[in-house]
C-alpha positions as CSV (number, residue, x, y, z in Angstrom):
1,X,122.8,32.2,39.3
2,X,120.0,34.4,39.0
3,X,116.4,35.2,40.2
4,X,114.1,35.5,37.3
5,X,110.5,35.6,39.5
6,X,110.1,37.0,41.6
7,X,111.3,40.4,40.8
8,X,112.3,43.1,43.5
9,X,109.5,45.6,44.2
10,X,107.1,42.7,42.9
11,X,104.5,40.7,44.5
12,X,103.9,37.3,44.5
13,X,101.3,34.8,46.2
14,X,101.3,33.2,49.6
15,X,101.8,30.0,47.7
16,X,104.0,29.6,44.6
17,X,106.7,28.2,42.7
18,X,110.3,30.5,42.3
19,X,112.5,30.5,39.9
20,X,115.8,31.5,37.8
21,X,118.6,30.5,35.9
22,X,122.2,28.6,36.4
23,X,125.0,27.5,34.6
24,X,124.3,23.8,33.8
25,X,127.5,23.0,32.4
26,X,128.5,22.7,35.7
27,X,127.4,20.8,38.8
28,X,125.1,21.3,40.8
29,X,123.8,20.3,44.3
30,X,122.2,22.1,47.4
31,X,119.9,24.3,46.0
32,X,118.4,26.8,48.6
33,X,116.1,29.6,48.1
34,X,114.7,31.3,51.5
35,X,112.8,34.2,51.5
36,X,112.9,37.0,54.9
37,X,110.0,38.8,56.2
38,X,111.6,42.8,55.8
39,X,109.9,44.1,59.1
40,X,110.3,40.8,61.1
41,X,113.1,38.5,61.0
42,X,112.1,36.0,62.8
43,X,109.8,34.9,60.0
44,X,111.8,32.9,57.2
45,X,110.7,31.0,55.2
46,X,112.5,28.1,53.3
47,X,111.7,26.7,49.8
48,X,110.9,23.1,49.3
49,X,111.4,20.8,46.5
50,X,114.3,22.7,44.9
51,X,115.2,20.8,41.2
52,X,117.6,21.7,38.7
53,X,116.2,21.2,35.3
54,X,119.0,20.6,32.8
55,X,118.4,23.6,30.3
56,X,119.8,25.3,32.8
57,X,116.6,27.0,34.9
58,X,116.4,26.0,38.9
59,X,112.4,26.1,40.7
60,X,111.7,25.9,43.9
61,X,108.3,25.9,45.8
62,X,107.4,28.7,48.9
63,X,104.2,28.0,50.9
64,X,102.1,29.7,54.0
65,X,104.1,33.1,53.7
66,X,102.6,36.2,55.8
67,X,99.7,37.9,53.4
68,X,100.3,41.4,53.6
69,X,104.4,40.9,54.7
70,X,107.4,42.4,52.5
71,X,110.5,39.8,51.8
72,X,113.7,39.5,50.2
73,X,114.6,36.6,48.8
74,X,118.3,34.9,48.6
75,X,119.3,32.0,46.4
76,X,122.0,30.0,46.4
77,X,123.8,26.0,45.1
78,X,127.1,24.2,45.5
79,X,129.4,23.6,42.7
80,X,131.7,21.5,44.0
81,X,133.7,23.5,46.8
82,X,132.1,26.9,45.6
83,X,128.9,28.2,46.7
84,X,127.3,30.0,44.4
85,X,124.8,32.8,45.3
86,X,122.1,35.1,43.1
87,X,121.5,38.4,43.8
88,X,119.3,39.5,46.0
89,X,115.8,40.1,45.2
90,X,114.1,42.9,47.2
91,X,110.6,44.0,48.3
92,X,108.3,41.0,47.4
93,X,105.4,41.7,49.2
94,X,102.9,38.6,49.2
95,X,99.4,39.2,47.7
96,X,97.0,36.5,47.2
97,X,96.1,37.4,43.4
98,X,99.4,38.5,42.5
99,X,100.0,37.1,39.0
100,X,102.4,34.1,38.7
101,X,105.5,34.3,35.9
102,X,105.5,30.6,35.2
103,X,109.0,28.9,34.7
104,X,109.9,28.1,30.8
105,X,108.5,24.5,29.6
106,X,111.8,22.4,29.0
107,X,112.7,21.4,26.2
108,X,111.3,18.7,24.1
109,X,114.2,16.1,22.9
110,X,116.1,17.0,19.9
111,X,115.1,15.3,16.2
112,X,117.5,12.5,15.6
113,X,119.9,14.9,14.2
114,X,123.3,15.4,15.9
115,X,123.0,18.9,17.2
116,X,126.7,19.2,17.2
117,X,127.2,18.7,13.3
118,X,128.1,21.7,11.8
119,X,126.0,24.0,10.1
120,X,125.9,23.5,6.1
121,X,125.1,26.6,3.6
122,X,121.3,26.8,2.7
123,X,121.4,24.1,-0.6
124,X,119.2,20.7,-0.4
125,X,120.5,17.6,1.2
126,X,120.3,14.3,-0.9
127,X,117.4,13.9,-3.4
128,X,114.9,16.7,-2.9
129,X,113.3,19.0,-4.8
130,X,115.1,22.5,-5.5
131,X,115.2,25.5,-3.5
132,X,112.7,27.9,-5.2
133,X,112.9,31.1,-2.6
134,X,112.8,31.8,0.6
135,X,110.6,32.7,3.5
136,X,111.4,35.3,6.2
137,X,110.1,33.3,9.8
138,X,110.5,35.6,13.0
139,X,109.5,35.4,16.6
140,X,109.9,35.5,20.4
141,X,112.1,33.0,22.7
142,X,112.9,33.3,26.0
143,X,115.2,35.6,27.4
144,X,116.3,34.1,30.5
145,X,117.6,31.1,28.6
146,X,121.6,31.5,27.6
147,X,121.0,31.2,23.9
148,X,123.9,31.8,21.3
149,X,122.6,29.9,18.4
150,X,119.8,29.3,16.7
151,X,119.5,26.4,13.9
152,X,116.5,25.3,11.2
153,X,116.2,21.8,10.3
154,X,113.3,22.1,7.7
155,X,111.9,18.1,6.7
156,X,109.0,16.5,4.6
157,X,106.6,15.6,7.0
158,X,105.5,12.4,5.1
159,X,108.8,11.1,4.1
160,X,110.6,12.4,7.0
161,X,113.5,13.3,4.9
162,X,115.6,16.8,6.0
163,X,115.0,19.0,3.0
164,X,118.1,21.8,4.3
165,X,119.8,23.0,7.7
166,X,119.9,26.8,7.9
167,X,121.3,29.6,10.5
168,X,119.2,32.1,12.1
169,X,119.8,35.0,14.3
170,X,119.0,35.4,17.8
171,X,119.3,37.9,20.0
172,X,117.3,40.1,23.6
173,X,114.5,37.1,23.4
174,X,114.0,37.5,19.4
175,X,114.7,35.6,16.3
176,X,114.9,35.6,12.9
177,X,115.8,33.4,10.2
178,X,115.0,32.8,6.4
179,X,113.8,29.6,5.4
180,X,114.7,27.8,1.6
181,X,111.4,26.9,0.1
182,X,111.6,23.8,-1.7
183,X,109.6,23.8,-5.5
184,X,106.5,21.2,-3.9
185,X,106.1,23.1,-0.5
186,X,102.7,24.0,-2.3
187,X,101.3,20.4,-2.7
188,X,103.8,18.6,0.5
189,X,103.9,19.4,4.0
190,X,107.1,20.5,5.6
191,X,108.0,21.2,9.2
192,X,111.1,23.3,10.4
193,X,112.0,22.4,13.7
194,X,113.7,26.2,15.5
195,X,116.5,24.7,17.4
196,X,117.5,27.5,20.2
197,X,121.4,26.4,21.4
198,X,123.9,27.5,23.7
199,X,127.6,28.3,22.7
200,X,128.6,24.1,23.2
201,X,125.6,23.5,20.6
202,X,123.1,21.8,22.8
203,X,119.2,22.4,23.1
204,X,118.0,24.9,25.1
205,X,114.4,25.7,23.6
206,X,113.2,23.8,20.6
207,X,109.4,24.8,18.9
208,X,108.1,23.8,15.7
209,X,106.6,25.6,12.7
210,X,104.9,24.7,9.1
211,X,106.0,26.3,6.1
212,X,103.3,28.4,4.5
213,X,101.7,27.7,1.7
């Protein structure tokens, strides 16, 4: 389990939403995050409405603490007869326009696509136009996710037919992969849905991008 926001030596507002990472391969249940006032322990305050979202990232809500006041935070679940705890964050002091790290949005549904099917080389599936080239695609995804994998399904977006399925490489919060271009790309639309997996093959992130024409 970890902490992801806030971070020791941070600040965060008097009002706000916490929030980290767990393993969601296994269960979960009594989530509790409770943050201590440094200089006075009698103030403690525990979260409310702690969830765990299956792509594997926890959030729980903190309210009415101490303007001003210096806490650590502590998190903790049950998995089955094992409690599990974070580490402990350090030195949050509480500052009404302390900027908020929002939680990562969760991840849309995956295409209708078995995730799990293994990855085939980089050639056209079925009747589609011939691979021409390729085109290098790079970006960001998020680092607090436990991403091993990333996949391309690249489809016509009129016919809804999957033109290939490609590897990438992921790695630190960055990807890269390089996309077949099909000959029409020019004249048809194509989408490549960025499929972000864990090491069992299932959906962690997912975004969209067009090929450019």
């Amino acid at each position: 389990m970890l902490i992801c926001y806030p971070e020791s030596e941070g600040t965060c507002p008097p009002n706000y939403t916490a929030w980290g990472t767990y393993n969601a391969n296994n269960p979960a249940t009594n989530g509790s995050a409770v943050m201590t006032n440094v200089n006075n322990s009698n103030d403690v305050v525990h979260a409310t409405n702690f969830q765990f979202r299956s792509d594997g990232v926890w959030t729980a809500q903190f309210a009415n603490l101490t303007e001003g006041a210096t806490y650590n935070v502590n998190a903790s679940y049950n998995s089955g007869s094992q409690t599990i705890h974070a580490q402990q964050v350090n030195n949050v002091t509480v500052n009404a326009n302390a900027p908020v790290v929002e939680p990562p949005p969760p991840a849309p549904p995956p295409p209708e696509s078995s995730q799990r099917q293994p990855i085939p080389a980089p050639k056209p599936i079925g009747l589609v136009p011939p691979i021409i080239g390729t085109q290098c695609y790079y970006g960001t995804c998020s680092p607090h996710l436990p991403i091993r994998q990333l996949q391309v399904v690249t489809r016509n977006n009129r016919t809804k037919q999957t033109f290939t399925i490609v590897p990438g490489l992921v790695s630190g919060g960055t990807w890269t992969v390089l996309i077949p271009l099909p000959a029409n790309y020019q004249n048809e639309a194509y989408v490549c849905d960025l499929l972000f997996l864990d090491d069992q093959g299932q959906v962690l992130q997912q975004t969209r991008v067009r090929l450019i024409r």
